[in-house]
N, C-alpha and C positions, 0 to 999 in steps of 0.2 A: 752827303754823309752827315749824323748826327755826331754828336759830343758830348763827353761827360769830362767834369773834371775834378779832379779832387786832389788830396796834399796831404802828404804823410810825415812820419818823423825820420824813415829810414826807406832804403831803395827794397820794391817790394820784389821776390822772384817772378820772373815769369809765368814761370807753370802757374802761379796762383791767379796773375791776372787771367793768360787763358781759361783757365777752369772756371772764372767767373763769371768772365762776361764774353765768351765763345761756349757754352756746355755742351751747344746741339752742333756746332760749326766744325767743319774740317779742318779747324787752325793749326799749323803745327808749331810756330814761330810768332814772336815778336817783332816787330819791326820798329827800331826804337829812331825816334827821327826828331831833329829840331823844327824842321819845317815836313810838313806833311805836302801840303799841297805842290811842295815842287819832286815829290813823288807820281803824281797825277800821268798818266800815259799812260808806255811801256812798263815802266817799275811798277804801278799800281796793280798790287795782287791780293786783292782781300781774300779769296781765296784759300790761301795757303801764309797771308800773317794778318795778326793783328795790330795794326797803325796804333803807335804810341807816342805823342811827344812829351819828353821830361825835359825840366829845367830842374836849376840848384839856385836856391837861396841860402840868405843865412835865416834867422829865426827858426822859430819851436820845430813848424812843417817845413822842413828844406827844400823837400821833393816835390815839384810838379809836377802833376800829372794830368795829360788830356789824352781821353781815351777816344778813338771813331769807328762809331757801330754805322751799321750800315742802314741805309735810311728808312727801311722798314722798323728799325727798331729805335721809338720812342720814348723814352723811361721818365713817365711821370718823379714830379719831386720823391715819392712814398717807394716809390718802385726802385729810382736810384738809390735811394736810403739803401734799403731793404740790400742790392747790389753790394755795398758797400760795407755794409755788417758784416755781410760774407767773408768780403774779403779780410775785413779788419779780425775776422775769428779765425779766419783760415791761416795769416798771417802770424796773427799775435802782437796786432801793431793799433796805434792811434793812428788816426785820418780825420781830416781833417773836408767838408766839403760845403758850399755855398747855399743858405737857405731859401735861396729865390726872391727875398722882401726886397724892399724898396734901402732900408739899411744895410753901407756897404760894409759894414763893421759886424754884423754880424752873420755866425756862421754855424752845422751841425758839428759837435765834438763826435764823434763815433771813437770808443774805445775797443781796445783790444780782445774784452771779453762780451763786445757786442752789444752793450749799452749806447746810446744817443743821448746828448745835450745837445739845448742850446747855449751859446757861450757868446762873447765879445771878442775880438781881439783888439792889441795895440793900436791905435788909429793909425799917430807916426810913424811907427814902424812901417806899416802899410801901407803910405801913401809915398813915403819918403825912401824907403828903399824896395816895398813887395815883400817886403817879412811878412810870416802869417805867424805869431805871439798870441796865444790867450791871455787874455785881459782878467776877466770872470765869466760867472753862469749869467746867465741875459737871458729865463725865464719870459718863456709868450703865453698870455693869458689868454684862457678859451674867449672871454670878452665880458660883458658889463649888463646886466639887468636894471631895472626901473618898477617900486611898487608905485602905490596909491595910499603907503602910510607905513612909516618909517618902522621896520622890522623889530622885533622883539628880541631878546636875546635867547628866548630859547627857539626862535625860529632861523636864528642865527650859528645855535649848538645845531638844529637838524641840517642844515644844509650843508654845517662843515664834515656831521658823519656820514653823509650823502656822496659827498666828492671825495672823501678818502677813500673810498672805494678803488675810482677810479684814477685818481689825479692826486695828487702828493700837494696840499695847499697849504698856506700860512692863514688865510682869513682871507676874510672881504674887507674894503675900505668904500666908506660914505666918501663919495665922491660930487662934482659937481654935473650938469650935463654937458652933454655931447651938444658942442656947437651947433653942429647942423641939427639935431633933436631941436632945440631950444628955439632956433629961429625960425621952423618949420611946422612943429608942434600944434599948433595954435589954429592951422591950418584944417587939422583933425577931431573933430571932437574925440573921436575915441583913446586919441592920447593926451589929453590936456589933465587929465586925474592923477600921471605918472610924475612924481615931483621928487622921488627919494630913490637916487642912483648908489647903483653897490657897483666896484669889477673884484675879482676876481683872481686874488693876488698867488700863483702858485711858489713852491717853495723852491731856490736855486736850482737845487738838486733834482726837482723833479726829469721825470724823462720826458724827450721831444717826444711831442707830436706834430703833426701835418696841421696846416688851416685850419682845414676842411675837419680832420678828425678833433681838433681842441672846439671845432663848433657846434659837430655833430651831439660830443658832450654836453654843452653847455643846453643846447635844446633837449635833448632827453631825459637829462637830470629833474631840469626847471619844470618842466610839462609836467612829470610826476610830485614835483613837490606842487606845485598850481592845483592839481586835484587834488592829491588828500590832503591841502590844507585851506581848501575851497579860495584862495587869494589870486588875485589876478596881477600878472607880471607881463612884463612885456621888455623883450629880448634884444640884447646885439650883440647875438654873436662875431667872433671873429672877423670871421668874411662876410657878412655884413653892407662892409661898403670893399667900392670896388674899383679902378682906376682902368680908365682906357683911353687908346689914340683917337682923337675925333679930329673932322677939319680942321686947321689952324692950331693944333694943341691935344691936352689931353684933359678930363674933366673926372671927377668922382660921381658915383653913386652913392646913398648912404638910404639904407632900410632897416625897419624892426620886425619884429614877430609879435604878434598881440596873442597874448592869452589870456580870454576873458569868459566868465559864463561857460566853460567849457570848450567853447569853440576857439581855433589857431585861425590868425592871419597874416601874411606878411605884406607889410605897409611899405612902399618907396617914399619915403619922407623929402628926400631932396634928389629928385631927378639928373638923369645927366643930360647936359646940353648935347644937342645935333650937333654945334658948330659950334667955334668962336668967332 
């Protein structure tokens, strides 16, 4: 069985959760349980309910919630979202669920009227008793570019009317490099021209996106200002770099996107180890 789990401000009805996340299934009931697994057997009837465990906290999100679909059903980060807008408009409630990052502090805000942020919450609270408290908005940047000669300001006004389009931003900030850029670089000649790093700063309030969708932006945006302003950039987005288990440990990737001359490349600058 898979899982989902999310935390709300108040105990949701049934019928909503069914209708959400049963729509095609013969559910007729809830099965609301602190332990699932010692359901396992006889009692186990997905069938005819939906496996629910809630717990109660104190803080903002009181209510636990762990839902179990059945193992054919996988819900990407984007897909649970999306799941969970539902519920939060079907309801009329805040909810509250886990952004998948490496950061245990932060989380998606899903409002009532089916908006999504991202937020912070209380650390202490969190660690110290399992309160979930928003803190603030904890804004993820689609990610950070690199020219070959420190941008203009009016190339500065295009790009900020460029992303209002799609992305809700405060500006860019002249930043320094990417560590692994910087000791890697040099390696390339086709990035050793890139000296004047920008990210990306969006505005609290903007609305979540996915990784993958705040990266997919930041490449399609950049490609078209790369052409019609005939300038050569070169990209890291987001996900970009990448974390996984290898023998003895776990190592990063870290890559860019060259746009230069017209032609795209994506460079692995700092490889990940086979082993430790």
């Amino acid at each position: 069985m898979n899982s989902i789990y999310f935390y709300s401000i108040s105990k949701i009805k049934d019928a909503d959760l069914i209708a959400v996340f049963c729509p095609m299934e013969p559910v007729k009931k809830v099965n609301e349980t602190a332990d699932f697994y010692a359901l396992e057997g006889e009692e186990f009837n997905p069938d005819n309910f939906l496996y629910v465990e809630l717990t109660e906290t104190g803080g903002q999100f009181k209510y636990h919630y762990r839902i179990f679909l059945p193992a054919h059903l996988i819900p990407f980060l984007r897909e649970k979202v999306n799941l969970l807008i539902d519920l939060a408009k079907r309801s009329a409630i805040d909810l509250l669920t886990d952004d998948e990052g490496i950061n245990p502090y932060t989380f998606i805000h899903i409002t009532g009227d089916g908006n999504a942020f991202a937020v912070g919450v209380i650390a202490d609270d969190y660690n110290e008793r399992d309160e979930l408290t928003i803190e603030a908005f904890y804004p993820n940047s689609p990610g950070s570019f690199a020219t070959a000669q420190s941008l203009r300001e009016t190339d500065l006004n295009e790009l900020q009317i460029r992303w209002s389009e799609f992305l809700s931003i405060s500006g860019f900030r002249k930043i320094g490099p990417e560590f692994y850029f910087e000791s890697f670089r040099s390696q390339f000649s086709v990035l050793e021209k890139f000296s004047h790093y920008y990210v990306i700063i969006p505005k609290d309030d903007s609305l979540w996106m996915s990784k993958e969708e705040r990266s997919q932006l930041l490449v399609e945006i950049m490609l078209r200002f790369a052409e019609q302003s005939g300038m050569d950039v070169c990209l890291f987005p987001a996900n970009a770099t990448t974390v996984e288990n290898i023998p003895g440990g776990s190592d990063s990737e870290h890559s860019c996107i060259v746009v230069m001359n017209g032609l795209t490349e994506r460079i692995i600058f700092k490889p990940r180890r086979k082993s430790w």
